[in-house]
DOBA-969936 format. One record per residue (C-alpha): residue number from 1; residue in one letter; x, y, z. Coordinates in pm, whole numbers, plus 50000, padded with zeros to 5 digits. Layout:
<sites>
<site NUM,A,<X,Y,Z>>
...
</sites>
This chain:
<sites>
<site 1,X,<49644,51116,51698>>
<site 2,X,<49854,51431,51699>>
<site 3,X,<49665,51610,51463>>
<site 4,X,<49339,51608,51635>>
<site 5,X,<49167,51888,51790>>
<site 6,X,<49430,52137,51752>>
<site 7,X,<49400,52135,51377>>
<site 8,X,<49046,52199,51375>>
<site 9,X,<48930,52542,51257>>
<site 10,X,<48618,52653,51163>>
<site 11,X,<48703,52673,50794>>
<site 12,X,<48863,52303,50735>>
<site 13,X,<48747,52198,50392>>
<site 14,X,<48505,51916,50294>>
<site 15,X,<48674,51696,50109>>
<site 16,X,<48542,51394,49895>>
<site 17,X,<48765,51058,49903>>
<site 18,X,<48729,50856,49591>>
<site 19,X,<48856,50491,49603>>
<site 20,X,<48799,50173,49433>>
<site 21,X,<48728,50012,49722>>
<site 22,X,<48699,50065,50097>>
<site 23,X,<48627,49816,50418>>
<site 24,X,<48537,49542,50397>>
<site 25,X,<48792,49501,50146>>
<site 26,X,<49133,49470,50240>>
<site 27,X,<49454,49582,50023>>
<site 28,X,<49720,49867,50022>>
<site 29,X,<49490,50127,49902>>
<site 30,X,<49251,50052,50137>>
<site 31,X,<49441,50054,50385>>
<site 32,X,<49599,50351,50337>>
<site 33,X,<49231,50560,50281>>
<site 34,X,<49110,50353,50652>>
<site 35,X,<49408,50492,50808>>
<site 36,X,<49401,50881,50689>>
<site 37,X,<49044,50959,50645>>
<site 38,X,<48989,50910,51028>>
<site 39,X,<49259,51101,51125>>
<site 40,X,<49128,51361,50887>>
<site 41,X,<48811,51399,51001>>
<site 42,X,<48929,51378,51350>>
<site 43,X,<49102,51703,51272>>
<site 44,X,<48765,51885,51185>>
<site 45,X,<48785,51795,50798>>
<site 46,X,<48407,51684,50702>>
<site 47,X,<48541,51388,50511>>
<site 48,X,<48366,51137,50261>>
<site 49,X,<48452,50814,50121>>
<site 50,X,<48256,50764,49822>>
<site 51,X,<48406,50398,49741>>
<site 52,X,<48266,50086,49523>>
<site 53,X,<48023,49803,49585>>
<site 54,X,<48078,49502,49332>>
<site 55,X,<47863,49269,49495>>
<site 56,X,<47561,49475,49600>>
<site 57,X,<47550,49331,49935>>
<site 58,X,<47667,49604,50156>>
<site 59,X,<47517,49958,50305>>
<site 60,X,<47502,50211,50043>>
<site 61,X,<47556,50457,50291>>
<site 62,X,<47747,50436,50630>>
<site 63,X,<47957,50617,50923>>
<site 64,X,<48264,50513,51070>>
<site 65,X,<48555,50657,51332>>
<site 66,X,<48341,50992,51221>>
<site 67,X,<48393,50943,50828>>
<site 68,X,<48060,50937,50585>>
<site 69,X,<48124,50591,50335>>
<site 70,X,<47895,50631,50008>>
<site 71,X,<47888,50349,49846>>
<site 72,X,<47801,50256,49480>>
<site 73,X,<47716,49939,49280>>
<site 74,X,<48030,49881,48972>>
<site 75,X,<48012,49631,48732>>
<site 76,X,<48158,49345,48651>>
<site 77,X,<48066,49197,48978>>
<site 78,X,<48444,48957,48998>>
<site 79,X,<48668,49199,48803>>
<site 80,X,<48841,49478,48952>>
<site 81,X,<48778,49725,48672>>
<site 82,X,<48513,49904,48907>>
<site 83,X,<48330,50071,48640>>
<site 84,X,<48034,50272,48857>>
<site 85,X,<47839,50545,48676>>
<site 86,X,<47668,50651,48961>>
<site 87,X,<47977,50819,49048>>
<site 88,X,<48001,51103,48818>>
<site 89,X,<47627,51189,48926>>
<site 90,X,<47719,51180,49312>>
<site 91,X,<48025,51378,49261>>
<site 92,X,<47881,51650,48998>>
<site 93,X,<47570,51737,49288>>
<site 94,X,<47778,51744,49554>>
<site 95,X,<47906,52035,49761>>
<site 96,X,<48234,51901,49789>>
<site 97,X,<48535,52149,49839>>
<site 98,X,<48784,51918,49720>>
<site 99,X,<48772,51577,49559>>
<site 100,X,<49089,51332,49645>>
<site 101,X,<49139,51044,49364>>
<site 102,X,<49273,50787,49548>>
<site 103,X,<49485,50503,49269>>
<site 104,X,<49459,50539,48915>>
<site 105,X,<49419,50174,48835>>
<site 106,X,<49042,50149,48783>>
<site 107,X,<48780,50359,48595>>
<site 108,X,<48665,50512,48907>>
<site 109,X,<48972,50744,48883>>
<site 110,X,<48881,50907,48496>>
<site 111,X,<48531,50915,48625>>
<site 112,X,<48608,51102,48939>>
<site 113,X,<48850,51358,48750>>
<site 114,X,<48645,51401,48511>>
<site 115,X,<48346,51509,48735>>
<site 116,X,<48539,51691,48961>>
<site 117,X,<48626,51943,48623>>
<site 118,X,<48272,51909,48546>>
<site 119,X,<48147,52076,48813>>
<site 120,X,<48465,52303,48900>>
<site 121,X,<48577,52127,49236>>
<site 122,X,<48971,52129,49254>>
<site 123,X,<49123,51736,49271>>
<site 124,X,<49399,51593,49363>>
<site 125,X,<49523,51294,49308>>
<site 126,X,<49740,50992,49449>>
<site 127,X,<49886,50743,49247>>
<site 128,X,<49942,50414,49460>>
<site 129,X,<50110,50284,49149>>
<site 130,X,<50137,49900,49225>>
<site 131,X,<50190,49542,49022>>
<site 132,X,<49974,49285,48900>>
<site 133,X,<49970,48955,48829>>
<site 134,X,<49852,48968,48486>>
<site 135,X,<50138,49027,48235>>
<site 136,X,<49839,49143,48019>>
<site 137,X,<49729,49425,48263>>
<site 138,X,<50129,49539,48343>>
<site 139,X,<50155,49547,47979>>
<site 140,X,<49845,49828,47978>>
<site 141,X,<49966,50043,48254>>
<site 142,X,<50175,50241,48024>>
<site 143,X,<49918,50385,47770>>
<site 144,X,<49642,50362,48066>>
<site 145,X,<49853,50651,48213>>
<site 146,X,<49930,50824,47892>>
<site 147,X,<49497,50840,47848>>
<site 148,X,<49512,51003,48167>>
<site 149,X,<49729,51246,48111>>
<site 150,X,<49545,51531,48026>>
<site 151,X,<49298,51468,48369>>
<site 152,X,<49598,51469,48512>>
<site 153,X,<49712,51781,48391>>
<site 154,X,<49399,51933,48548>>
<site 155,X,<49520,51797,48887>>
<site 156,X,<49623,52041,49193>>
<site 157,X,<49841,51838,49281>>
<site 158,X,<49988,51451,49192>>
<site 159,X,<50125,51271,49500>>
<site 160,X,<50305,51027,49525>>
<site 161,X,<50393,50805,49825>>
<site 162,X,<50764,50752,49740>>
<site 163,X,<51038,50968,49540>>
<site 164,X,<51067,50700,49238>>
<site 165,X,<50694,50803,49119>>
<site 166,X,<50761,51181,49045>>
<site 167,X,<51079,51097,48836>>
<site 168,X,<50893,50785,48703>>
<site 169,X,<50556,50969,48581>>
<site 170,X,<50734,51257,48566>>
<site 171,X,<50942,51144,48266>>
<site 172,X,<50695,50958,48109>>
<site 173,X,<50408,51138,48100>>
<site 174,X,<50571,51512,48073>>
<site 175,X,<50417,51633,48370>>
<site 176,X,<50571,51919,48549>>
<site 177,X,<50783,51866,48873>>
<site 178,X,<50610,52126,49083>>
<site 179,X,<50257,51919,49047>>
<site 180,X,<50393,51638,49224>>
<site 181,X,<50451,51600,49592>>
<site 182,X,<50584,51329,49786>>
<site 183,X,<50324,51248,50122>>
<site 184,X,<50471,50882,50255>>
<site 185,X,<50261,50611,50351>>
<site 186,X,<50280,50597,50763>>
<site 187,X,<50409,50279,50951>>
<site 188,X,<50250,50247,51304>>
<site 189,X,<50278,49908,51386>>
<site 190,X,<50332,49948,51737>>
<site 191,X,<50543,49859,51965>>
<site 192,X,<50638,49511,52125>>
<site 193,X,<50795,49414,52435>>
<site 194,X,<51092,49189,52488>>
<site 195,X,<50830,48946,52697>>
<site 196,X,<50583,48951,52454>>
<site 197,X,<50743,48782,52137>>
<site 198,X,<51140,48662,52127>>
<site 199,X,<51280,48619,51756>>
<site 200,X,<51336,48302,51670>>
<site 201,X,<51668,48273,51487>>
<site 202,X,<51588,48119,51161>>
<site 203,X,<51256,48226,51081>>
<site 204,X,<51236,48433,50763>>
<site 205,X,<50873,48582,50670>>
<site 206,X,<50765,48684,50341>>
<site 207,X,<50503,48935,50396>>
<site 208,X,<50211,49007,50113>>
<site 209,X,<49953,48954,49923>>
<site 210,X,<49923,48620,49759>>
<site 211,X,<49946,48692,49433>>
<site 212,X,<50197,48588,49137>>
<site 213,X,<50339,48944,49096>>
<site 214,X,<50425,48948,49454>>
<site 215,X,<50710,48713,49454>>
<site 216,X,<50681,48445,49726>>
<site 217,X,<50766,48177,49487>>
<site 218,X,<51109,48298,49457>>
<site 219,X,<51179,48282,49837>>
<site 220,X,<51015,47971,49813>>
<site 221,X,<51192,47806,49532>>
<site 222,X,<51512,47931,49737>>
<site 223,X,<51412,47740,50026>>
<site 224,X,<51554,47420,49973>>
<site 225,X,<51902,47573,49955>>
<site 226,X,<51832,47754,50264>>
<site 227,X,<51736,47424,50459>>
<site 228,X,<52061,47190,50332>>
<site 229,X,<52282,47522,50544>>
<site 230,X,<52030,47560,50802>>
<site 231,X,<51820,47239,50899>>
<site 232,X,<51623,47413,51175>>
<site 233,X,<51514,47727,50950>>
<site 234,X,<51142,47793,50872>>
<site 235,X,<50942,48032,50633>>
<site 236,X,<50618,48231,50705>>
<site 237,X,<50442,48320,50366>>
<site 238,X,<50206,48587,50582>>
<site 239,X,<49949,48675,50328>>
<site 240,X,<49622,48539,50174>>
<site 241,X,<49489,48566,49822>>
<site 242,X,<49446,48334,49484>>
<site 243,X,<49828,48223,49450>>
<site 244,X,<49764,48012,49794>>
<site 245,X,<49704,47680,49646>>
<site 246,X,<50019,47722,49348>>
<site 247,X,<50229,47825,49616>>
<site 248,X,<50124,47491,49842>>
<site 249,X,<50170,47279,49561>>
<site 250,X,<50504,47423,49489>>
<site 251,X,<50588,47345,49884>>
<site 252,X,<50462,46981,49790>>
<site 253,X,<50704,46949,49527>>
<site 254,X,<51011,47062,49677>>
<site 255,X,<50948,46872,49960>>
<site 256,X,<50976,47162,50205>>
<site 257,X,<50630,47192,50284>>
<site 258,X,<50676,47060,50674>>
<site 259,X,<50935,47376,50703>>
<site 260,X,<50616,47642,50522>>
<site 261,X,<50341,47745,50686>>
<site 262,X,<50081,47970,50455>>
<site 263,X,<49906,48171,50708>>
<site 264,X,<49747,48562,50724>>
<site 265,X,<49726,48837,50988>>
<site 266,X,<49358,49020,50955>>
<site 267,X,<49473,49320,50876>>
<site 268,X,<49291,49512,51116>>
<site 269,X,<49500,49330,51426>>
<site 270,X,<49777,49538,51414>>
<site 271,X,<49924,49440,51759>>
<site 272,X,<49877,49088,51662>>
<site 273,X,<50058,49134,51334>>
<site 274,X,<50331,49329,51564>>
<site 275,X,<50393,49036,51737>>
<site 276,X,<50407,48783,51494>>
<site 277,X,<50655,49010,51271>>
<site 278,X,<50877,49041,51604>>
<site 279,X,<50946,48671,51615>>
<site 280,X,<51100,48678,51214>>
<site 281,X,<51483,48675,51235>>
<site 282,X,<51456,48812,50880>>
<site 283,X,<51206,48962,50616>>
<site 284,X,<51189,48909,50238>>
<site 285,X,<50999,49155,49983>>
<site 286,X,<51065,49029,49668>>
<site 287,X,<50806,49126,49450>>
<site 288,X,<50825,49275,49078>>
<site 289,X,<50662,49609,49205>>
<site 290,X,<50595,49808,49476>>
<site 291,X,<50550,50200,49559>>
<site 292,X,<50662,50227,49931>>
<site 293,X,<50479,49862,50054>>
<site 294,X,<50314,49867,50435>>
<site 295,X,<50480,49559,50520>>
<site 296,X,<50836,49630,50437>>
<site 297,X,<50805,49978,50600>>
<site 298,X,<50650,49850,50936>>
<site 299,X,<50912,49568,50910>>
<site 300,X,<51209,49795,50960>>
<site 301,X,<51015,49978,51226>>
<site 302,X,<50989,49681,51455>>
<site 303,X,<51378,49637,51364>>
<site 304,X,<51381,49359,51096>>
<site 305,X,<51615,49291,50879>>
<site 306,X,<51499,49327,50534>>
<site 307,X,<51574,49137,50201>>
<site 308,X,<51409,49289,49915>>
<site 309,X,<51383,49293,49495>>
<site 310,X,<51593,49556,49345>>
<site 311,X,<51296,49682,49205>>
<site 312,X,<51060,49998,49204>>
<site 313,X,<50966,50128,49517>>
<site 314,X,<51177,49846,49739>>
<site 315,X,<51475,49993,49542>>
<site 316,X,<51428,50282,49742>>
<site 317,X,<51413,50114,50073>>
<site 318,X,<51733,49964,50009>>
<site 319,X,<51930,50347,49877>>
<site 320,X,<51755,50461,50222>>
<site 321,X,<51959,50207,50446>>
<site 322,X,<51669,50021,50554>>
<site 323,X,<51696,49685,50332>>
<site 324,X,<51945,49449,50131>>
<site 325,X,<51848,49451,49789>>
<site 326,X,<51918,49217,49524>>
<site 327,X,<51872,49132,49134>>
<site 328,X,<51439,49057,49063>>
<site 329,X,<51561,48781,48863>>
<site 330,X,<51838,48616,49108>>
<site 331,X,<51862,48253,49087>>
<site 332,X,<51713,48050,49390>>
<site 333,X,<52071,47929,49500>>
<site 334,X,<52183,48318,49484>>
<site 335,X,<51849,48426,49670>>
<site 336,X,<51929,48138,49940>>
<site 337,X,<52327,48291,49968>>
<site 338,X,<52168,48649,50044>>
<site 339,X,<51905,48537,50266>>
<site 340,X,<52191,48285,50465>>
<site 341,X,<52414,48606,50463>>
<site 342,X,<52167,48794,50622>>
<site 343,X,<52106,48549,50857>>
<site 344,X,<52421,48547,50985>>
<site 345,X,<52466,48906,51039>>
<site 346,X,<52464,49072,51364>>
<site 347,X,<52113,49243,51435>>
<site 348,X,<52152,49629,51407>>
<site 349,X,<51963,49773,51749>>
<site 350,X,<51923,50114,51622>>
<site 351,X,<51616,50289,51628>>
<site 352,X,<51463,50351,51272>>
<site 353,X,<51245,50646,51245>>
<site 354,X,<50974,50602,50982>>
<site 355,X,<50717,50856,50892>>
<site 356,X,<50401,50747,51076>>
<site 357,X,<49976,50793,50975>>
<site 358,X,<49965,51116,51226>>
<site 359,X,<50244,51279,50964>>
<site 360,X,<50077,51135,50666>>
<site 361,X,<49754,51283,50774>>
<site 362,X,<49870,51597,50865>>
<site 363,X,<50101,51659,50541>>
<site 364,X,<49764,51563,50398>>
<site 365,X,<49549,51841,50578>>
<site 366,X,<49781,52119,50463>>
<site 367,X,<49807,52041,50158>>
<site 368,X,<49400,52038,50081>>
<site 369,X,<49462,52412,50290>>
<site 370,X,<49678,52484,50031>>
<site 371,X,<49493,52370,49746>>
<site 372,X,<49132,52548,49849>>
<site 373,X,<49323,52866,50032>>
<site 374,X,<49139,52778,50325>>
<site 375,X,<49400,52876,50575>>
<site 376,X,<49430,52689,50932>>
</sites>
């Protein structure tokens, strides 16, 4: 960690993390928060995750990789609304420099925002905009941000982890440009030898979350053409979640299921999920929305080819250089012509530089310097 000692000062601020959830749970968000706050606190910021517990099972409080997790019960117990009232009392007797709102999905973000102005500790907050599977709950985004608005308004500063979220919320909301900056997620991976894992030539991964919003069913329902060009091809689905047993079914049906195998990385086994990336000839993204997804990002680092939706945040990937994109809505037979194109292309060997957690962490730790005037 490049950040680590060197950044540490007598004066770094204490800053309290505020996310839905936190390990054990595993997701973007969570990811992202396991990744920084280490770093952070590594650094010599006195950093607390104050996080969710829907199921009342786990430690309400806990240290780890030098980062105090608070944890309190939300209701309902299998619904990811995360309403937790304990959390305005937490954060209003605190003695918290800063307060970081980490997604703006659940209630825990209004409550957080809204304690932070109660007891005068400066916020900031970072979006993690991201789909969902209900049309119902896409549908609510919209006005769910315009309620926010004037919490958001309060904010130090709105960041976003890719450039199409400051012109998106931007517009909509009427929020001035200079509260928004752009801090990109980081993409360490690692790196994997030649020995290690060879790339086998038709092996295409789609890399994700199962979930219906994600988009493996349109790779899938591609497959079929893919197969009739390319007998010996084969598709990952690397994910787990509740779309598992649709998308198995589907397999069934279209008679492809001997070519599919439905299997996850833990997502703690990075060097594991290193490898197993490294032996895709090609990657597929092609989900209805994304800000600036892990898998996509640490994808191109390893050198993959990418195939993604022309949509949100994998838009951007694709206006970068780093991915094909193509139509959300493309018909499987179109979808199998991109994905056979790609095939077929020579592999580009140049290195891809991608931002990584150290840069994240440390654009992170000047900007709460900033933001409390506590120089380094």
């Amino acid at each position: 960690m490049t950040i680590a000692t060197s950044r540490r000062t007598d004066v770094d601020p204490r800053v309290l993390m505020v996310t839905p959830r936190y390990t054990p749970f595993v997701g973007g968000v969570e990811s992202h928060v396991m990744q920084v706050a280490p770093r952070l606190a590594k650094a010599g910021v006195e950093v607390t995750v104050l996080t969710t517990d829907p199921v009342g099972s786990l430690p309400e409080r806990e240290r780890l990789d030098g980062v105090d997790i608070r944890r309190v019960r939300s209701w309902p117990t299998n619904s990811d609304y995360h309403f937790a009232p304990q959390l305005f009392k937490l954060i209003v007797g605190g003695s918290w420099d800063l307060v970081h709102v980490q997604s703006y999905h659940t209630f825990v973000a209004p409550l957080a925002m809204a304690a932070a102005l109660k007891a005068s500790i400066p916020y900031v907050v970072t979006f993690h905009g991201g789909g969902h599977s209900s049309r119902f709950r896409n549908l609510l985004r919209r006005p769910q941000r315009a309620l926010l608005r004037p919490l958001l308004l309060r904010a130090q500063r709105l960041i976003a982890v890719a450039r199409f979220e400051t012109e998106l919320y931007g517009r909509e909301l009427g929020l001035p440009r200079e509260l928004f900056v752009v801090i990109p997620n980081g993409s360490d991976l690692g790196v994997v030898s030649s020995g290690e894992s060879s790339p086998q030539p038709a092996l295409i991964a789609s890399v994700g979350r199962l979930e219906r919003y994600k988009g493996h069913q349109r790779i899938l329902a591609a497959f079929p053409h893919i197969v009739r060009r390319r007998r010996e091809a084969r598709l990952w689905i690397a994910g787990s979640g509740p779309y598992e047993p649709v998308l198995r079914r589907m397999a069934e049906r279209l008679e492809v299921a001997d070519a599919v195998e439905i299997r996850s990385v833990p997502t703690a086994d990075r060097e594991r999920m290193a490898r197993e990336l490294s032996k895709a000839a090609l990657v597929v993204l092609l989900s209805e929305f994304e800000t600036q997804p892990l898998a996509a990002l640490e994808a191109a680092a390893l050198g993959k080819r990418l195939l993604v939706a022309d949509s949100s945040g994998l838009r951007e990937l694709a206006e970068n250089g780093l991915a094909r994109a193509i139509p959300l809505k493309s018909a499987p037979g179109d979808v199998a012509a991109a994905v056979l194109e790609e095939l077929d292309r020579p592999i580009d060997r140049r290195a891809v530089k991608l931002p990584t957690w150290d840069e994240c962490a440390e654009a992170l730790l000047d900007l709460y310097h900033s933001v409390t005037r506590v120089e380094p």
